[in-house]
C-alpha positions in Angstrom: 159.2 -176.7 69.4 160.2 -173.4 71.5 157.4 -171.9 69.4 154.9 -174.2 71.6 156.0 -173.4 75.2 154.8 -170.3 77.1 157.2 -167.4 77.9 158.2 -167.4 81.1 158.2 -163.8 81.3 153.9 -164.2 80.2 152.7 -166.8 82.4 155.3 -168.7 84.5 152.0 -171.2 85.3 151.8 -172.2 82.0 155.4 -172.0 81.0 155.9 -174.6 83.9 153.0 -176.8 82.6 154.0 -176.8 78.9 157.3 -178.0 80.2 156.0 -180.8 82.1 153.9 -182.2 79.5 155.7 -180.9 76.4 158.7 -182.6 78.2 157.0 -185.7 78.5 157.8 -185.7 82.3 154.1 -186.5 83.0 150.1 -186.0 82.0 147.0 -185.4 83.6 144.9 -188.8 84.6 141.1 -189.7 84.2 141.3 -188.9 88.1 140.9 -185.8 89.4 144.1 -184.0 90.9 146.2 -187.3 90.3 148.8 -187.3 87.6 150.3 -190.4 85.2 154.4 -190.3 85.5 155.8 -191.0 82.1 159.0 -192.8 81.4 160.8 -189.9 80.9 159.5 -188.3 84.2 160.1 -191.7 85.7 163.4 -192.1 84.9 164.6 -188.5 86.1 162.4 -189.6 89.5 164.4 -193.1 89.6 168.0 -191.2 89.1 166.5 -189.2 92.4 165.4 -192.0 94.2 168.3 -194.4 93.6 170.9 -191.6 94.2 168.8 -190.6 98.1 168.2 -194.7 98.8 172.1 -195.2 98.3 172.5 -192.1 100.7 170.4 -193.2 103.2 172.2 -197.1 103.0 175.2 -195.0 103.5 174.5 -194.1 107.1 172.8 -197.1 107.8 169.3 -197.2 106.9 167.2 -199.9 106.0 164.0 -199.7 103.5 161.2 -201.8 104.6 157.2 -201.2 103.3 154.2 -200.5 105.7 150.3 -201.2 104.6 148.7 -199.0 102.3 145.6 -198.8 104.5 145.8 -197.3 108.0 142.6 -197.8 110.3 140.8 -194.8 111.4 141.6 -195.3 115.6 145.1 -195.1 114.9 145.2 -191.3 113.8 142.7 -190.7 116.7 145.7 -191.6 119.1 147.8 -188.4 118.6 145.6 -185.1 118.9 148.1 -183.0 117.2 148.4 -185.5 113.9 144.9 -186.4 113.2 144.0 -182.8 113.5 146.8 -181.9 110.8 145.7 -184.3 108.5 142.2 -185.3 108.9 140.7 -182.8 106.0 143.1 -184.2 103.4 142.2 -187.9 104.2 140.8 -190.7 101.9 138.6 -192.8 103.5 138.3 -196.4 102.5 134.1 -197.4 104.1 133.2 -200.3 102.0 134.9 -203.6 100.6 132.9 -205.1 98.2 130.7 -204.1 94.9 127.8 -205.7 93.5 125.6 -205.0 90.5 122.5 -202.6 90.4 119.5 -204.8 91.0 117.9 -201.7 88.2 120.5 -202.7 85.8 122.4 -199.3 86.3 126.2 -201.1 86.3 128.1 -201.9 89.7 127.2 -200.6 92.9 128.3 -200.7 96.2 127.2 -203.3 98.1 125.7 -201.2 101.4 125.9 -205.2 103.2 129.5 -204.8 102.4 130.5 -202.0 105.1 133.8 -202.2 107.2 133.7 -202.2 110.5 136.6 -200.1 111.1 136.9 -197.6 108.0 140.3 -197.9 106.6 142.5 -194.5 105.4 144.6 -194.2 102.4 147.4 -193.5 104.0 148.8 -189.7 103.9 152.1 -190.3 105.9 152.8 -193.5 107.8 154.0 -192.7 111.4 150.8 -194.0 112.9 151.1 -197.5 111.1 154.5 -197.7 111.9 154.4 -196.9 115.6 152.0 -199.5 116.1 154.4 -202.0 114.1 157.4 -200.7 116.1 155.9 -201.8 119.6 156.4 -205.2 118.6 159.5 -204.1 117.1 161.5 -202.9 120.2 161.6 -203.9 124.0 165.4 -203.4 124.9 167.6 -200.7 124.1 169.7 -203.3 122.0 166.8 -202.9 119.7 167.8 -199.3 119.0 168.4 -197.4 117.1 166.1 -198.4 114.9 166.7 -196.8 111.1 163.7 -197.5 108.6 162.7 -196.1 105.5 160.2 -196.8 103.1 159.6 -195.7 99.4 156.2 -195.7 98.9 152.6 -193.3 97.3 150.5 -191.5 99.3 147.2 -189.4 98.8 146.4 -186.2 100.3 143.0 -184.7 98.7 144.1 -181.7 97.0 141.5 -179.3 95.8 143.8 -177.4 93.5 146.8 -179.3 92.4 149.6 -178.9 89.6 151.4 -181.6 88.0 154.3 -182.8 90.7 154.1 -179.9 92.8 150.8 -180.7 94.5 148.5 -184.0 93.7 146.5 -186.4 95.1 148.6 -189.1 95.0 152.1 -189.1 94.6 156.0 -190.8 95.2 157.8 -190.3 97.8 160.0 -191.9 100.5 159.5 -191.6 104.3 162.2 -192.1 107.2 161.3 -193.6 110.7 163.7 -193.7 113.1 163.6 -195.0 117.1 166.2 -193.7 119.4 166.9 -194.1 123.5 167.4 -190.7 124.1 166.3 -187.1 122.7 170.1 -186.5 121.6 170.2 -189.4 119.1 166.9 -188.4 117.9 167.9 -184.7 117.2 171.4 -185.6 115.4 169.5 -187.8 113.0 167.0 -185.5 112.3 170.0 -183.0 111.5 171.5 -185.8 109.9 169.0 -186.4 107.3 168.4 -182.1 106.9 172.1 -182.4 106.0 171.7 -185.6 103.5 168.5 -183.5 102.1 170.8 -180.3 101.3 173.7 -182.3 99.9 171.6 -184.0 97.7 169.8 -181.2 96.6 172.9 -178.8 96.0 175.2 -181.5 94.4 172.9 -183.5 92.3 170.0 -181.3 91.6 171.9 -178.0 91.2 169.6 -176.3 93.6 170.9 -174.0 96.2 168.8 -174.7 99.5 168.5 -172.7 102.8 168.3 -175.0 106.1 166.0 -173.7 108.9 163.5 -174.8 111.5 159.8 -173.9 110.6 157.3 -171.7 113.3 155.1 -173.8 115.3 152.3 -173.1 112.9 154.4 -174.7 110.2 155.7 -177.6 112.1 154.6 -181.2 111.2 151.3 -182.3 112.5 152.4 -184.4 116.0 156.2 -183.1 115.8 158.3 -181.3 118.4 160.5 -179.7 115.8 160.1 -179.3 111.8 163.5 -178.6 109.8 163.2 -177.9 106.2 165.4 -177.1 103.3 163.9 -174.4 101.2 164.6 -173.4 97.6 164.1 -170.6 95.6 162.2 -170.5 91.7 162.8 -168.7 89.1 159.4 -166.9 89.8 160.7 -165.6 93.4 158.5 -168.1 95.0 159.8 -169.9 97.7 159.3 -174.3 97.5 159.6 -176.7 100.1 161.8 -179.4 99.0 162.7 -181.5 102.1 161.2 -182.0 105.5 163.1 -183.6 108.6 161.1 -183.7 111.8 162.0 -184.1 115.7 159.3 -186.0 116.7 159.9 -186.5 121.1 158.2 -189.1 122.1 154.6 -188.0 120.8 154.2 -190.9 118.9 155.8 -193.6 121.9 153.0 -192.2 124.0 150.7 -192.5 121.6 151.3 -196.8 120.7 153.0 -197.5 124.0 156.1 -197.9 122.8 158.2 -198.4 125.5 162.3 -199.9 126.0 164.4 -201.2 129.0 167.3 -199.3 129.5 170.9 -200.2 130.4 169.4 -199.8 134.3 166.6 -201.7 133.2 164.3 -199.1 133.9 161.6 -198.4 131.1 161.1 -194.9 129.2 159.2 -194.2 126.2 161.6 -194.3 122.7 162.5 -191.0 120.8 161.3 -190.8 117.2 162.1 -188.7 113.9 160.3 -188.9 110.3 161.2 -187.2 107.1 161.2 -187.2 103.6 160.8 -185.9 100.0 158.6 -186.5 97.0 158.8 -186.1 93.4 157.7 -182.7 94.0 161.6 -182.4 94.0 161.2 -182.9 89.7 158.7 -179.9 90.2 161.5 -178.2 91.6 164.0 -179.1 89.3 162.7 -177.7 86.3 161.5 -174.3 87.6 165.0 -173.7 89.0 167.0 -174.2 85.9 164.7 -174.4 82.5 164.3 -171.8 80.1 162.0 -171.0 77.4 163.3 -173.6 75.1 162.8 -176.7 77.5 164.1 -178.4 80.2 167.2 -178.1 82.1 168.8 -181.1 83.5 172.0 -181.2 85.8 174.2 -183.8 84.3 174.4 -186.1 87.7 170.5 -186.7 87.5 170.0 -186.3 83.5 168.3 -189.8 82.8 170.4 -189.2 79.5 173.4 -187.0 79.8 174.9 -187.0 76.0 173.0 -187.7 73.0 174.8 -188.4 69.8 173.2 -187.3 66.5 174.2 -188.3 63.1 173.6 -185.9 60.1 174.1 -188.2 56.3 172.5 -187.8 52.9 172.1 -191.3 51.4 171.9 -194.7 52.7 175.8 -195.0 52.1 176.8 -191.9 54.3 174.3 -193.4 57.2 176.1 -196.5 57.2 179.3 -194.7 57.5 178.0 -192.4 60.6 176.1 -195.3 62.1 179.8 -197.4 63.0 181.2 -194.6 63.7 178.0 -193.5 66.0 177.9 -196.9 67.7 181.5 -196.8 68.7 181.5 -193.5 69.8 178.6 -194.3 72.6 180.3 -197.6 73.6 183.0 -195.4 74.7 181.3 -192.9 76.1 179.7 -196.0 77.7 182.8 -197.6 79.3 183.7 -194.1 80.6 180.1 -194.2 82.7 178.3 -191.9 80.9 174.7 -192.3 80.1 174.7 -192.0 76.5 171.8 -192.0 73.8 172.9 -192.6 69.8 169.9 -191.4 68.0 170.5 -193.2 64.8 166.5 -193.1 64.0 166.0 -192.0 60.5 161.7 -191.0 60.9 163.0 -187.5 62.3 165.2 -185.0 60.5 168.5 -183.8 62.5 166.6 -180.3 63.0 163.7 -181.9 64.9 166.1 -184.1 66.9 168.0 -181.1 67.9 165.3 -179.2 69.1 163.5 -182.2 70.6 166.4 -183.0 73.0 166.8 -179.6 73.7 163.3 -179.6 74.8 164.1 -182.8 77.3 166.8 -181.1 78.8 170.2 -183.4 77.7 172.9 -182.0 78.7 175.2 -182.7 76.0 174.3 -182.8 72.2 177.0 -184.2 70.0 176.4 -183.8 66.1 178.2 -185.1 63.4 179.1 -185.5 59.5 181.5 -187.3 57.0 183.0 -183.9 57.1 183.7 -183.9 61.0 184.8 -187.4 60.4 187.6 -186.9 58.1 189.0 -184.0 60.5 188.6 -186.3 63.5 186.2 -184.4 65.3 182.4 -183.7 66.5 180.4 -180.7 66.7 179.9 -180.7 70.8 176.8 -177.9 72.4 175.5 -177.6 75.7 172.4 -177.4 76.8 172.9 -174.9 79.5 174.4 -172.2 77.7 174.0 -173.6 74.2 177.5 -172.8 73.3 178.8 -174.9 70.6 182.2 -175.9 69.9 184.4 -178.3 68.0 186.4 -181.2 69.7 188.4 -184.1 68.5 187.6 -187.8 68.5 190.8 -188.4 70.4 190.2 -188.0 74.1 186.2 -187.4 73.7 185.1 -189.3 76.5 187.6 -187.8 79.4 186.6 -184.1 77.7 182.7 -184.9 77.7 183.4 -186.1 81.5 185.1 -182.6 82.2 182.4 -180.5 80.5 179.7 -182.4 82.3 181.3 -181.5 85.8 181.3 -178.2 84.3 177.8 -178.0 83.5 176.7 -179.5 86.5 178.5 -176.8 88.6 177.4 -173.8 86.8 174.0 -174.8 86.9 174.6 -174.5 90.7 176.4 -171.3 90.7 173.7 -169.4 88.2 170.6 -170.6 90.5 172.6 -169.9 93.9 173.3 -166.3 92.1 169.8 -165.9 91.4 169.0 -166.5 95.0 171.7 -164.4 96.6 170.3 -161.5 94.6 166.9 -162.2 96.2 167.5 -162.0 99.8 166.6 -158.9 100.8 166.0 -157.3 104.3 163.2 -155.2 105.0 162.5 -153.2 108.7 159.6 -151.5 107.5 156.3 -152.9 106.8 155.6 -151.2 103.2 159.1 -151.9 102.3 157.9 -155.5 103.0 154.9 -155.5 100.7 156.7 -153.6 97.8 159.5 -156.1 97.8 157.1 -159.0 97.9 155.1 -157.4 95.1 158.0 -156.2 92.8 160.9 -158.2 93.8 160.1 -161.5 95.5 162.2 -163.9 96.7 163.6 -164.3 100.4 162.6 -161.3 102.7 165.0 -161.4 105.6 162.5 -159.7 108.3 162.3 -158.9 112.0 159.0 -160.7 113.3 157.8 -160.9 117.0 157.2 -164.4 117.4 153.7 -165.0 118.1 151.5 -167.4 116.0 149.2 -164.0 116.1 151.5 -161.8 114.2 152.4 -164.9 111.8 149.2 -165.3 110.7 148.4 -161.6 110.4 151.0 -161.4 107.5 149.9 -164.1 106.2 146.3 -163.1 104.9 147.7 -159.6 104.2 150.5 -161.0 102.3 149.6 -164.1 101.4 153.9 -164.9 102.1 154.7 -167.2 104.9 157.5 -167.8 107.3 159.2 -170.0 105.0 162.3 -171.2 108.6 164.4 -169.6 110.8 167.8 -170.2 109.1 170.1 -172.5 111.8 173.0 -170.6 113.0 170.7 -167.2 112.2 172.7 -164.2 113.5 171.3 -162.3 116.4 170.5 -158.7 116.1 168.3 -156.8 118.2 165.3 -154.9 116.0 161.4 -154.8 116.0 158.4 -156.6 114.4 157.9 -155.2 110.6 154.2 -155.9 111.6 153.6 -155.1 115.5 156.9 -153.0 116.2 157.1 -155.2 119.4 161.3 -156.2 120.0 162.8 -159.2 118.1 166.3 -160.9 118.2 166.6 -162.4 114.6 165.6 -162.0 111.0 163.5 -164.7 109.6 162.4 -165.5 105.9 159.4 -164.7 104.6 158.2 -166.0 100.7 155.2 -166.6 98.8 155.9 -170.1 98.1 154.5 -173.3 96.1 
């Protein structure tokens, strides 16, 4: 099946899209630049968003859901916002259809037109403010700790499956505070829940930062990001938290007696991730074989494979196979027994290496009557032999294992590709021949920013937190700076 995936080292694109669909992660749609998740796909995204929703219930969040349709005068109301998202909107102008007085099919009915047009939503602060004013009057009523898992659309042009389409998952926090401090620790908060997640479960070393102004969230004071690095040396989002003052407050009049009884305007965050994170996930770990998985977030973690000859041998393995996964089972691992005799053990090996399991275990009468199983991991595709006594508790080790060197090689990779640069062709030749993180000296005007950017084509991806101070000069405009910041080409 290796035979049918695209070398990385040839066309990481493709490589990345053979996986995806080859994978059975997801497919293209009959609609342009939106994608179908497939069980597979939706089970790796459900391991995400169960493990983040139980997170985010952990410091005291609650999930509510917010209308699908957001009318047009609400993303009027904040300058900053509608201006940020107006050119990726959907915009909902009629309600009914009728059929073609020529015969032609269905039509739409042009009696039929709303008087407000409705848009699909692309993020849901506006919606949600305008809810909240009802919401809050007191400063008992705060904080105020929502989150919603819902779809969005932003019209894409050029999309790739789970990286960038139309539509897709995601949740989306939105939090109300009484004062600018509460705000600002949640936002860090929820940066830190982002990281954790993404370096524990996922396996993917992240870099925390604040994003330029340019970058910033349309309507927010401050954007803070975590930011990963592929296997390409491009740079991907995979996080956003977002300071939001009281832009939005303003904007819906949402207002809150104090202590003193004196009214102010609330203090307001937002952020969230998407199942661009299963993008992510397998451009940081895969190889030309297939997927990767990290063990916490495998939808299956160990699948057992019985090899027989004969009806009698299968009924043998089969017992043996089935009371193997119950234990594996009771010991909480997510365990598959692939006792399906249509496929050959050869095209069940490679198929599951393909998927990305973590664990294959493979056995015959002859491991049987030593009391073991032939035990190989997906990650390194070592193989060894281990007894039946004490499996579970050893497969439990070796997934830990697994789990952390996944982590380990991909924060390896990335420490090897942070590089600094104080000149401006050193710059370009490491973005051309290297990639990855350039740690770089910039002046901090939008001018300059935005300079590098159409020569480059590589963007300030943040401004680490806690970035050292050093005194040196723009790699662009030689004027004086106080701190490296990383540039990427990114996703």
């Amino acid at each position: 099946m290796s035979k049918e995936i695209t070398n990385r080292a040839a066309d990481y694109a493709q490589w990345y899209n053979d996986l995806v669909l080859k994978g059975q992660l997801a497919d293209y749609s009959a609609v342009r630049g939106c994608m179908v998740i497939k069980p597979y796909g939706f089970a790796l995204w459900e391991k995400m968003r169960d493990t983040l929703d139980q997170m985010f219930k952990d410091t005291g969040h609650e999930n509510a859901y917010f209308p699908l349709f957001i009318p047009k005068s609400f993303l009027s109301r904040e300058a900053a916002h509608v201006e940020g998202f107006a050119k990726e909107c959907a915009v909902v102008t009629h309600y009914r259809l009728k059929n073609d007085p020529d015969g032609n099919g269905i039509i739409v009915d042009p009696e039929a037109r709303l008087e407000e047009e409705l848009i699909v939503r692309p993020t849901s602060e506006t919606i949600i403010w305008n809810t909240y004013k009802t919401w809050i009057q007191s400063y008992r009523d705060l904080p105020l700790l929502i989150n919603q898992w819902a779809n969005v659309v932003r019209w894409e042009m050029r999309t790739r499956l789970f990286l960038r389409t139309t539509e897709f998952l995601w949740q989306e926090g939105h939090t109300a505070h009484a004062n600018a401090e509460e705000a600002i620790a949640e936002t860090l908060q929820m940066l830190d829940i982002y990281a954790d997640f993404a370096e524990n479960y996922m396996a993917l070393p992240v870099i925390k930062g604040v994003k330029t102004a340019s970058e910033r969230f349309a309507g927010a004071v401050d954007t803070y990001c975590i930011e990963a690095l592929m296997q390409d040396g491009k740079a991907l989002q995979a996080g956003t938290s977002h300071f939001l003052g009281q832009n939005f407050a303003k904007a819906f009049d949402v207002k809150f007696s104090d202590k003193e009884n004196k009214l102010d305007y609330v203090w307001a965050t937002s952020w969230g991730v998407s199942t661009r994170l299963v993008g992510a996930l397998v451009m940081a770990h895969s190889d030309d074989d297939g997927l990767i998985l990290p063990p916490k977030i495998a939808p299956v973690q160990v699948v057992i494979i019985p090899i027989y000859k004969g009806s009698e041998q299968k009924e043998i393995l089969d017992a043996k196979g089935k009371e193997l996964t119950e234990r594996l089972k009771k010991a909480g691992i997510r365990v598959k027994f692939d006792s399906n005799d249509n496929n050959r053990p050869g095209w069940k090996f490679a198929q599951y290496e393909l998927k990305g399991v973590p664990v294959r275990i493979a056995m015959g009468l002859r491991d049987l009557e030593n009391q073991t199983v032939e035990v190989a991991r997906r990650d390194t595709k070592e193989k060894t032999s281990l007894p039946l006594e004490g499996l579970p508790e050893r497969i439990e080790q070796l997934l830990l294992d697994i789990q952390q060197q996944m982590y380990q090689k991909a924060l390896d990779y990335r420490q090897l590709h942070i590089t600094a640069a104080d000149h401006w062709d050193e710059f370009v030749r490491l973005l051309d021949e290297k990639g990855g993180f350039i740690a770089a000296h910039w002046d901090g005007t939008a001018e300059t920013e935005e300079v590098i950017k159409d020569k480059t084509k590589a963007t300030i991806r943040c401004i680490p937190l806690n970035n050292p101070q050093e005194d040196g000069v723009c790699i662009l405009s030689g004027k004086p700076s106080r701190e490296r910041v990383l540039f990427a080409r990114a996703y």
